[in-house]
C-alpha positions in Angstrom: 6.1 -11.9 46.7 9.4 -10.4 46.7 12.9 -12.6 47.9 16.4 -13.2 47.2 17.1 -15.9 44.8 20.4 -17.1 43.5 20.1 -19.7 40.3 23.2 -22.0 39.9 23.4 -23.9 36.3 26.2 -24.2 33.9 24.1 -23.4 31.3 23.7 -19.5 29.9 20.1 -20.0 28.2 18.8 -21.8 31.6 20.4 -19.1 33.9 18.7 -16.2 31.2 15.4 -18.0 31.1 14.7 -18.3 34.6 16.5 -15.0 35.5 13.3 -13.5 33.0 11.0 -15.4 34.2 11.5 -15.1 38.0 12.9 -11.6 37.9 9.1 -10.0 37.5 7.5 -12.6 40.7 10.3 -11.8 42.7 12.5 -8.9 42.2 16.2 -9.6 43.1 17.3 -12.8 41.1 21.4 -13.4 40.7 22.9 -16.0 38.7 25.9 -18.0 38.7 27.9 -20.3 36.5 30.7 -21.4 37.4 30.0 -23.5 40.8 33.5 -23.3 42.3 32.2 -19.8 43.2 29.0 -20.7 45.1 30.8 -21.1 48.4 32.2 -17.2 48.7 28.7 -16.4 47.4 26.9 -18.1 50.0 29.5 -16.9 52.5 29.1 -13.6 51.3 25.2 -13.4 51.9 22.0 -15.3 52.6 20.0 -16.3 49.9 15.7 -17.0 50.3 15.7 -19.2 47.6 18.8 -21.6 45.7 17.6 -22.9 43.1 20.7 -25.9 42.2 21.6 -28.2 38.7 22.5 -31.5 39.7 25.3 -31.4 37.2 28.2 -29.4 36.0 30.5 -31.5 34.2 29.8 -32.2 30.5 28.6 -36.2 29.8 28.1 -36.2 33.7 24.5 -37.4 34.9 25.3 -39.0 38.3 24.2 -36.1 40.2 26.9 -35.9 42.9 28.2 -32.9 42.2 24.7 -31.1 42.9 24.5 -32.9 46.0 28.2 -32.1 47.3 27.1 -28.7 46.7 24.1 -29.1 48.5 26.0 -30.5 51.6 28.4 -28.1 51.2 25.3 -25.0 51.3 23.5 -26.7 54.2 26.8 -26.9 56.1 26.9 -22.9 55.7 23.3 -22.5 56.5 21.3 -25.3 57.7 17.7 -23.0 57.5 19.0 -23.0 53.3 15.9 -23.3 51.2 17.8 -25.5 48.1 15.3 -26.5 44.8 17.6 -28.7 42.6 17.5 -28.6 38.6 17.2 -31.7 37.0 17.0 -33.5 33.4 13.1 -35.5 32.7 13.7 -38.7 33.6 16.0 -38.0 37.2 13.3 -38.0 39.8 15.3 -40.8 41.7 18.1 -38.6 41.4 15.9 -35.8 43.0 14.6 -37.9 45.9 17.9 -38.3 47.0 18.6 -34.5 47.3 15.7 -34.4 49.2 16.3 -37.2 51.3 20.1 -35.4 51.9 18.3 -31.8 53.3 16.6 -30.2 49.3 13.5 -28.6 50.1 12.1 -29.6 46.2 13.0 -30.1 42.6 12.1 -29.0 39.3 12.4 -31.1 36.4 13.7 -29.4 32.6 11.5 -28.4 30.7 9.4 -27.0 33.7 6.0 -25.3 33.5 6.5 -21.7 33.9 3.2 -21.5 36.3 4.1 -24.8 38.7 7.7 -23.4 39.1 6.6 -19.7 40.5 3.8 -21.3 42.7 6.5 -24.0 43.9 8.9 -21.4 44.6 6.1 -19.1 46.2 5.8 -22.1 48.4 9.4 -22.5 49.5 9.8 -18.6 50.2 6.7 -19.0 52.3 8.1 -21.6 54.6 11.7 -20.0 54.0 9.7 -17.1 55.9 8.1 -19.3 58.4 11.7 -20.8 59.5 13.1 -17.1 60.2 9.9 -15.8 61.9 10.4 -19.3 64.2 14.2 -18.5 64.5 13.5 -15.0 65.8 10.7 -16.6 68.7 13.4 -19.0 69.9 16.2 -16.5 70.0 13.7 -13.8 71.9 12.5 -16.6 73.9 16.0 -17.8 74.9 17.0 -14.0 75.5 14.1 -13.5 77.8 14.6 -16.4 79.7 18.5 -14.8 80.7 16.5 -11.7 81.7 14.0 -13.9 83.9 16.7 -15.7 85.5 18.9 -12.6 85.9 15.5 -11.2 87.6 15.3 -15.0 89.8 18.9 -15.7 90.8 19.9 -18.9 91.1 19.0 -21.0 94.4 22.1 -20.7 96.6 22.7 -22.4 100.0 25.8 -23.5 101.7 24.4 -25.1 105.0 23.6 -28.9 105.2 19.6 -28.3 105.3 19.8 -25.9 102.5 22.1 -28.9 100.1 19.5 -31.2 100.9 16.6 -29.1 100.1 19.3 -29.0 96.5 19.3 -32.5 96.1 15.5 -33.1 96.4 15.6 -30.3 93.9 17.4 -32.0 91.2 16.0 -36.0 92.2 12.2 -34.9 91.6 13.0 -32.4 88.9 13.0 -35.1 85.8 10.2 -36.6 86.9 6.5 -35.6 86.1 5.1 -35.7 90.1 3.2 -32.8 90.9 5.2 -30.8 93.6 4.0 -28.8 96.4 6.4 -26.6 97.8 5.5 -25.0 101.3 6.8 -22.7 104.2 6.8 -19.0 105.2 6.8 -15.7 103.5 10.3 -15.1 102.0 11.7 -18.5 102.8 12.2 -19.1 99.0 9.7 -20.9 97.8 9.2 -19.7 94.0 13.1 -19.8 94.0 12.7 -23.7 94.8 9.8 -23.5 91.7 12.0 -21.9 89.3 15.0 -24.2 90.3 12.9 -26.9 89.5 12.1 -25.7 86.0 14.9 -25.3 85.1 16.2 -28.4 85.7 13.2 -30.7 84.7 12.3 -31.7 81.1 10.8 -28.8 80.6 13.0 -25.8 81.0 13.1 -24.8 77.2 9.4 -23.5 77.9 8.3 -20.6 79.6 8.2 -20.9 83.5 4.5 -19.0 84.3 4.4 -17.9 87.9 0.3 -17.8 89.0 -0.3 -16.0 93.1 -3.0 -18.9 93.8 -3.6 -16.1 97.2 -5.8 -14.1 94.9 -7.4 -17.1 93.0 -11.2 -18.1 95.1 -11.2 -21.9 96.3 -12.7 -23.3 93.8 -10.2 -21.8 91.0 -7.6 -22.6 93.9 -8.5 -26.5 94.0 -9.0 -26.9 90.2 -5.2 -25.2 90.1 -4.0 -27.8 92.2 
């Protein structure tokens, strides 16, 4: 399973351990030491995987400079898939990270085989929030093209602004809403109006022609 990993720890033998170890399961591993430098890094490009020591500072154990990082990595990417380092012994420490937006942690010494499956694990779902991302954003674009397809309702005369204002008083609501009149009067403007203003105008608007549906079909539609 191949992803980008960046490992942040103060100390050279961790950095060249895991850098060994992870380098073979998933090709492109970088390393960092000093962590004044993290936030150009991150600026500079995305990361799959962080994986994050909880502290820098020698006799420092209280963790907070791992989790100011963590804030500060979140704040730059919210989707950040952030594993923190800790010593044996901090797993209160680590449910805090978690608790403040870290995806896991992984204790020192670790097991060489429950790190690369826990990290296979995180890249997975690293995976799963892009391939979500992407959905929403071609969801959102193709609901500009719909609606640049399906102008907006537009009336100026007094019939017309209360036909609006129905519009937008049954829109939040849940009531079923039959919408009638003549061939080209507007009616699956009215429909599309109404979707877009109700509770439900994130999903996708489905238009059905219940003309070519039988009565039964027709009925079971309604």
């Amino acid at each position: 399973m191949q992803g980008k990993i960046l490992i942040v720890d103060d100390d050279r033998e961790v950095l060249e351990s895991l850098e060994l170890l992870l380098k073979y399961e998933f090709g492109e591993v970088h390393t960092l030491s000093n962590p004044v430098l993290l936030p150009g890094r991150i600026k500079a490009g995305s990361y799959d995987l962080i994986l994050l020591d909880m502290n820098f500072s020698a006799g420092v154990n209280t963790g907070n400079e791992g989790l100011f990082l963590l804030r500060e990595i979140l704040k730059d990417d919210p989707e950040a898939i952030v594993i923190m380092i800790t010593a044996y012994g901090d797993a209160e420490l680590a449910v805090r990270a978690i608790k403040q937006g870290a995806t896991d942690f992984i204790q020192k010494p670790w097991n060489a085989d429950k790190l690369i499956a826990g990290l296979k694990t995180a890249l997975r779902l690293r995976q799963s929030r892009i391939k979500l991302k992407n959905l929403e954003r071609d969801n959102q674009s193709l609901k500009e093209d719909l609606e640049k397809l399906h102008p907006v309702f537009i009336g100026e005369s007094p019939p017309m602004q209360d036909v609006v204002r129905l519009i937008r008083k049954v829109a939040p609501t849940d009531a079923n809403v039959l919408i009638t009149g003549e061939n080209g009067t507007g009616k699956e403007l009215v429909a599309r109006m109404l979707h877009r203003e109700s509770a439900r105008s994130g999903e996708v608007f489905v238009s059905v022609d219940l003309g070519s549906l039988s009565p039964t079909l027709f009925e079971s539609e309604l």
